[in-house]
N, C-alpha and C positions, 0 to 999 in steps of 0.2 A: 529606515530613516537614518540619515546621516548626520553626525555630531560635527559643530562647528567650535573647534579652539577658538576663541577670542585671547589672542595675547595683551598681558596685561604689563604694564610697564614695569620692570624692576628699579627699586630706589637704589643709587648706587651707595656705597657703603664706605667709611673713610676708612683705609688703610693704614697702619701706622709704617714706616719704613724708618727702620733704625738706621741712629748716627756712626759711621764705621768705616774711617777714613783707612787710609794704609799707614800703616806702623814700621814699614821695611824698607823706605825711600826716600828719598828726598822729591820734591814735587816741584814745580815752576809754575807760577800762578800770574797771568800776564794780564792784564786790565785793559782796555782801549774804551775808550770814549769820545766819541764827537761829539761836539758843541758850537752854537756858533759863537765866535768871537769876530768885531769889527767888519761883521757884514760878510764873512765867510764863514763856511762848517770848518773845524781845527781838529787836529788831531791829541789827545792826552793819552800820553802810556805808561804805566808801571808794571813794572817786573819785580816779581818777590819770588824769594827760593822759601820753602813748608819744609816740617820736617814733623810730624807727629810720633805722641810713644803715649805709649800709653802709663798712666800715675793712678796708682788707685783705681777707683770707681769711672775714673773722667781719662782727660787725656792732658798734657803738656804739649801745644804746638808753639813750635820755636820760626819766627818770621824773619826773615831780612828783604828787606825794602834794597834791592842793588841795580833799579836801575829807572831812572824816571825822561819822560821824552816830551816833547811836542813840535807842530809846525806851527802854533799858535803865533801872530804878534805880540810883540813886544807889552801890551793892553794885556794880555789874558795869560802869555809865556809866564810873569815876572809873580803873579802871585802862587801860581801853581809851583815854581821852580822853589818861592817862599817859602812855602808850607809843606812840600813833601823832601827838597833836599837835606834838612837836617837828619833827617831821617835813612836819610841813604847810606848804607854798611852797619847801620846797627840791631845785633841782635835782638829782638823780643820774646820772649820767653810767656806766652799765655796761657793761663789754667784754664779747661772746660769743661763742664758738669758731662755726663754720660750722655746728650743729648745734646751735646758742641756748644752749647751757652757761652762765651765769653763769663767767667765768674772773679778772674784774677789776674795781674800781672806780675812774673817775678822784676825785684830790682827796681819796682813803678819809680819811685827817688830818683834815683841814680839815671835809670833811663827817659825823665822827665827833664833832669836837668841838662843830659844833651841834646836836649831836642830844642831846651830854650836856649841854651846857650849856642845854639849855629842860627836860631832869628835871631837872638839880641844883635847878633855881630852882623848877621845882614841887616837889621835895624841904624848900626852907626858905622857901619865901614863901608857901604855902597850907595849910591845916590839914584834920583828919577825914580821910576816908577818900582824897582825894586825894594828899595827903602821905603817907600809908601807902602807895599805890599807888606812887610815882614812886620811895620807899627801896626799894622791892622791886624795881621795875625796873634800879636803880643795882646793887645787889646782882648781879643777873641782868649787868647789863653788864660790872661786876667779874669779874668770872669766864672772860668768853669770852675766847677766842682770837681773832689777827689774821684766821683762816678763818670763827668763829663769825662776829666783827663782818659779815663780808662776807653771811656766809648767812644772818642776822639782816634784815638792810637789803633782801635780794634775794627773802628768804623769799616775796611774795604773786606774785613775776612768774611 
């Protein structure tokens, strides 16, 4: 008599994979996004240089926002250019738990106040759709909280 296996389905099983970036380089983290703007797909890019080390239990990842792009019109270019140029050359300095959490920013003050003071100034030193764009972003900043601010700034890592 011959026995017949019946295979029986195995339940797959979650895996944990630890958080454990490099700690010996600097990194390049380039963003691309399309979207449509004005009845065509547009291009959005940033460029950020990473620099991880480890602190304690977690890690200190150091960000610089140094390069922001689109072929968008002038419609979709001008709030994107509002909201991410203030931020172009400034270091950030992020705390994160041992399992890469966004937990803290160094310098949050300091590095909040340049970020509003390059919209305020596009807010009253440029006109059209520009200046429209950087009052709604002010708006938007208005609003958040000391956790927004954070997860706002932390939002692409």
């Amino acid at each position: 008599m011959m026995a017949i296996a019946l295979a029986q389905p195995v339940a797959a099983q979650t895996i944990a994979i630890p958080f454990a970036p490099p700690t010996d380089r600097a990194l390049t983290y380039r963003i691309e996004q399309h979207r449509p703007v004005a009845g065509k797909v547009s291009a959005f890019t940033a460029t950020r240089d990473l620099r991880f080390e480890r602190a304690g239990e977690g890690y200190a990842l150091t960000v610089t926002l140094r390069a922001i792009d689109t072929d968008a019109p002038t419609s979709g270019a001008e709030s994107y250019r509002a909201a991410l140029g203030p931020l172009v050359g400034i270091a950030m300095r992020f705390r994160l738990d041992g399992r890469g959490k966004v937990v803290a920013l160094d310098d949050e003050e300091a590095i909040w106040a340049k970020v509003r003071a390059g919209v305020d100034a596009l807010a009253t030193g440029s006109d059209g759709e520009r200046q429209r764009s950087a009052q709604k972003i002010l708006a938007l900043f208005d609003s958040l909280s000391v956790e927004g601010r954070l997860s706002l700034l932390a939002g692409e890592l």
